[in-house]
Every structure is written in structure tokens, then in C-alpha cells.
N, C-alpha and C positions, 0 to 999 in steps of 0.2 A: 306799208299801207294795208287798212284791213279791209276785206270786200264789206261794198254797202247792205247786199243781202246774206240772208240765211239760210244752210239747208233748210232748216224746218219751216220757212216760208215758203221755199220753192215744193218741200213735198205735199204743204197743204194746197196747192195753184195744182198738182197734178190732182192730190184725189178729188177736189172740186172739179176739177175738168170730167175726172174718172167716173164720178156720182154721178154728175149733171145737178151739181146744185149744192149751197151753201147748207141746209140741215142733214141732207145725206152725207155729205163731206165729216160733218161733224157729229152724226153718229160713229160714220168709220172710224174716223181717230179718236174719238173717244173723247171728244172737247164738247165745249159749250159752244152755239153757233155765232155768239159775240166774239170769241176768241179765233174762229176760222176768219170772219171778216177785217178783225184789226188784223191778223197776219198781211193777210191779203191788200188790206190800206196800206199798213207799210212798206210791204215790197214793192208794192207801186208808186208810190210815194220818194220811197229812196231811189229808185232806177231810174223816176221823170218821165213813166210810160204807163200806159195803161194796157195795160192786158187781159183783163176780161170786158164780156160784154153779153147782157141781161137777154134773152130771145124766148119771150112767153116767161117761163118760169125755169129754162132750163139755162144754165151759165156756159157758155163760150170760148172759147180766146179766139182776141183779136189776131190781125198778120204778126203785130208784133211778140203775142204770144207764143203763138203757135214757133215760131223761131230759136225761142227763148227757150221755150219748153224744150223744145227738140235736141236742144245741146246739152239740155241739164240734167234730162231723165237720163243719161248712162251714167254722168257720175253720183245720179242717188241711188242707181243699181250697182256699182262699184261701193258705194259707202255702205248699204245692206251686205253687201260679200261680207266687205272688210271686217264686217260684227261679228257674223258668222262664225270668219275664218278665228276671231279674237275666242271667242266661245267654243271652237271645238280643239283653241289650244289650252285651255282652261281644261279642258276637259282630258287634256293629256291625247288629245288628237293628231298626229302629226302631220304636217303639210304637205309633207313630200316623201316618197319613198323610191330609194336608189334598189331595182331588180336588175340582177347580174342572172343573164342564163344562155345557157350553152343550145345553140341556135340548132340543133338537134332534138331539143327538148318538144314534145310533141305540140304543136301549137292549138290545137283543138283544146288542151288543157289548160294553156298558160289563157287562152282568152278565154275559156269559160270561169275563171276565177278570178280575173280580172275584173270580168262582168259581170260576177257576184258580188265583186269587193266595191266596185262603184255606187251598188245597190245601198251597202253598206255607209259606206265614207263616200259622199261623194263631193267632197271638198277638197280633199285628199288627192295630191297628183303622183300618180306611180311613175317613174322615170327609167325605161326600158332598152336595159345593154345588150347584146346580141355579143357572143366570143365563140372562140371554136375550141376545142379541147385543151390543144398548147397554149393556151393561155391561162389556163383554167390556174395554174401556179403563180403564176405576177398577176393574175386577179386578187387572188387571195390574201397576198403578200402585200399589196396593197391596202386591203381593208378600207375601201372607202365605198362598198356598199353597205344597205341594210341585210339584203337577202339576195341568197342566192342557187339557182337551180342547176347546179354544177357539176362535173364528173372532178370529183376532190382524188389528186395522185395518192396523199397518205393519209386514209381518212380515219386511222388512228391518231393522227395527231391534229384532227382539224374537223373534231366528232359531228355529225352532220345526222337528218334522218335519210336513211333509204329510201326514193321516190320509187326508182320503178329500176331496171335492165332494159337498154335500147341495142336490139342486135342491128349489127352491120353484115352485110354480106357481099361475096365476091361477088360480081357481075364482068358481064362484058356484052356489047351490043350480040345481037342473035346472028347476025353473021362474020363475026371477029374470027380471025384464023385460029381464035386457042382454043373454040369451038368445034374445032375438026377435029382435035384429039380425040381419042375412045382410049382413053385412060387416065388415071391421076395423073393429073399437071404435075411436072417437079419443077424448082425453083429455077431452074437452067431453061426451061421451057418461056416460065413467066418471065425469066429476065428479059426475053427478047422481044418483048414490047413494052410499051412506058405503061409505068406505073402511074393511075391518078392519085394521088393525094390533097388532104384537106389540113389546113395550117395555118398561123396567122403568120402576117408580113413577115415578124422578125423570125421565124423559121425557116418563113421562103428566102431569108438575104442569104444567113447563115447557110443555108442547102446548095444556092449558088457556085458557094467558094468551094465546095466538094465537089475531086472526082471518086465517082465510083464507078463496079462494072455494066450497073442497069443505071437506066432509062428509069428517070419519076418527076415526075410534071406536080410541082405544089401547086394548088388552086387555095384561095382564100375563103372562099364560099361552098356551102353545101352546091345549093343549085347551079354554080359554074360547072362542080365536078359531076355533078348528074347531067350536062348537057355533053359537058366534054365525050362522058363514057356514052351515052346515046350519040353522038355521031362519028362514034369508031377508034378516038384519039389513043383509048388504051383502053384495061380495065381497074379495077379498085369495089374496095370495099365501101357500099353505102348505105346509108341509114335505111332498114327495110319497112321502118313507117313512110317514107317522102319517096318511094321509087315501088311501094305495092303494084299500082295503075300498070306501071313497064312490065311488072312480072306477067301479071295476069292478061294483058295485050299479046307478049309475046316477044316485043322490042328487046328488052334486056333478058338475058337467061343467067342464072346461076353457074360459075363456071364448077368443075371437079377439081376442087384441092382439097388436101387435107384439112385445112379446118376453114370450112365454107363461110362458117358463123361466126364472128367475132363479137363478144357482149360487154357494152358498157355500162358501168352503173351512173346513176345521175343522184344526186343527193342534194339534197333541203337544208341549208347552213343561214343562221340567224347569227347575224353580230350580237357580239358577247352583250354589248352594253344593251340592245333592242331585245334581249331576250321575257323581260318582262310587258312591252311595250304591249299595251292594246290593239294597237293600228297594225302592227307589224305581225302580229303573231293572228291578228285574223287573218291576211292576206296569205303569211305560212299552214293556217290550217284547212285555208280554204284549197289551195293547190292541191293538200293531202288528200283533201275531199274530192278534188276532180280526177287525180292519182286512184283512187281507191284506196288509201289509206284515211281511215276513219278516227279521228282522236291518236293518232300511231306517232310512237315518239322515236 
């Protein structure tokens, strides 16, 4: 059965309502003011209701209007989307974009290009995955994103742009016993507290079923393992963008190993088939842009 009314009756009852008036309504739309009131005859007509109501010169709705109206204005703003959305796929627009990145990745960047890219497309929904490094290979093996901000294990074979180098550094709470040392730690020293690490599940099961001679606590989360190391649990290497604040406070100190700094690189990888994409490669060149990499391939 088909409904008695039409949108296009029901949008001319809203901008009639919207004007205040049946020749203002139909300068908006763009009609003759004979064709704003037969819409309006017959939507009242077909329903068995009247819905508006004449006060001086200016047009009304009745209770029953005012009810009516109120359920149907979202789905005439649903059915404007929906044109939209028809139009900016016409236009090679795409509706959705799958972002894979490695939750290390500085965030100050990933949402100012985000919030440039919405500026841009803002029809366009970005759908945002968070992984930790050991994943970064069964991400990619996967292939079911569009882009991705990721530390690539062989990026000879998985050619990517270079975004930036995120160091990690050893830390340990400022009064951790490996603190007292006045010399290079050796590895005999470190064994004898736990080790934090950062991993996803399937590394933490697998790590489980190992013995080995140290002590290492997988955490799944960056910020778990920065709480862990801030209340003494052990120490570990952490991203020295998300733990500056500890340094410069005083809470976390740098321990003395030989190689303090450890440097990841993070790379910019477009699916093969999205490589022409207009949508996708703004959203890639905008990262570059908050990166500091300008037009950089």
C-alpha cells in the first residue's frame, strides 16, 4: 500500500510554516503560489486533517500539525542527506574511510587532519583503528583498510611514505632501585626487575607459554604501560611524545643503558586500488601536511 501523502507536500507545509506565509513559501521554492496551496489542499485532504490555520496574514499549524510536522521534518532531513550523499558518490566521493594507525602515532596530528579533512568532505565518515606495533603485520596482511599510519616491518616490500621517527626511551619511576646504580645498567642488572612491554593480545597469549630468565609483563595499551612504569611495577621503553610531562616533572627519569633511545619509524601506506582516490589521498596528504611533510612522496 502506498502512503496517501508526499514528500513534496510535506516540504512545502514546512517552508509555509518556515516563511509564515503561502507567497513567501513560494518564492522559496521556487513555485507559483497556486501550486504551494493545492499541495497543501491535498495533503489535507488525503490525511482527513487540517493542519494549518490562517492568524492575521501569517499561516500556523494547528495541534494536529505541529505533531505531524514534528515526525516528518527528520525524515526530510534524512532524504536531503540521502541526495547529498547520491552526489558526492557521483562525484567519486567516498563514504567511508577505513584509517589503520598505530596508537603511538602522535595524536595532535592524526586529529588536526582529521579536522581539516571534515572541513573538506564532510559527508564522508573516517572509521578509526588504533593497533600497537605487533600487529602492524596481520594488519597489513589483511588489507581491509584504506590507509594506514603504521610502523611497516618490510617496508621494502610494502612501499609506504615516511611520516616521521617516534623515539622511545628507557624510563623507570625516579625512585626505582635501577636508579641507584652509578653506572651502565647491564642486561643482568635489568633482568632483575620486570620488564614492561606494549603488545597486542595474541602476543600476550603466546608470551604466556614462555619460560624465560627475566621478568616482562605485556601490557596491551600504551597508557596502561605508562601507568604500570609510573607506580614502580618495572621499567620499559616509552613513547617520549605521551610521557614528556613525567620527564620534565621529574616522576620518570631516564635510566643509563646503552642504547637509551630506541627509534621507530611510522609510515603513510594507501591501498593499491585507493591510490588514485580523491577522498583518500586528501585525507593522505593532509597527515603529510600536519607531519611536515609538504607534497612528500
Amino acid at each position: 500500500m502506498l502512503p496517501k501523502s508526499t514528500l513534496e507536500q510535506w516540504i512545502v507545509l514546512k517552508t509555509v510554516v518556515e516563511q509564515g506565509g503561502f507567497a513567501q513559501a513560494a518564492t522559496q521554492l521556487n513555485r507559483s503560489q497556486s501550486s504551494v496551496s493545492y499541495a497543501l489542499q491535498q495533503l489535507q485532504e488525503r490525511l482527513g486533517l487540517s493542519l494549518l490555520k490562517i492568524q492575521g496574514r501569517k499561516a500556523e499549524l494547528t495541534a494536529a500539525g505541529e505533531i505531524l510536522l514534528a515526525q516528518v521534518t527528520p525524515i526530510i532531513t534524512t532524504y536531503f542527506e540521502l541526495e547529498m550523499q547520491a552526489q558526492s558518490l557521483r562525484q567519486g566521493i567516498k563514504p567511508t574511510i577505513h584509517l589503520v594507525v598505530d596508537t603511538v602515532f602522535p595524536k595532535d596530528y592524526l586529529f588536526q587532519a582529521l579536522q581539516q579533512f571534515q572541513q573538506q568532505y564532510p559527508k564522508t565518515q573516517v572509521h578509526v583503528t588504533e593497533i600497537v606495533r605487533s600487529e602492524s603485520a596481520q594488519k597489513l596482511a589483511q588489507a581491509d583498510a584504506d590507509l594506514y599510519l603504521i610502523y611497516i616491518p618490510e617496508p621494502e616490500k610494502q612501499p609506504g611514505s615516511l611520516l616521521l621517527h617516534l623515539d622511545f626511551i628507557a624510563v623507570a619511576r625516579a625512585d626505582h632501585p635501577l636508579h641507584q646504580q652509578n653506572t651502565l645498567l647491564t642486561q643482568a642488572q635489568l633482568a632483575a626487575y620486570p620488564l614492561i612491554a606494549i603488545a597486542d593480545q595474541q602476543t600476550q597469549r603466546q608470551e604466556k607459554r614462555k619460560i624465560t630468565a627475566y621478568s616482562e609483563w605485556i601490557l596491551t595499551t600504551v597508557p596502561a604501560a605508562v601507568e604500570a612504569i609510573r607506580h614502580g611495577v618495572g621499567y620499559g621503553w616509552l613513547p617520549l611524545n605521551q610521557i614528556q610531562p613525567y620527564l620534565e616533572s621529574g616522576e620518570l627519569k631516564p635510566l643509563p643503558v646503552e642504547q637509551q633511545i630506541r627509534s621507530t619509524p611510522i609510515y603513510l601506506l594507501v591501498s593499491e586500488e585507493l591510490l588514485f582516490d580523491p577522498t583518500v589521498s586528501t585525507l593522505a596528504e593532509l597527515v603529510k601536511q600536519c607531519c611536515g611533510l609538504r607534497n612528500a612522496e
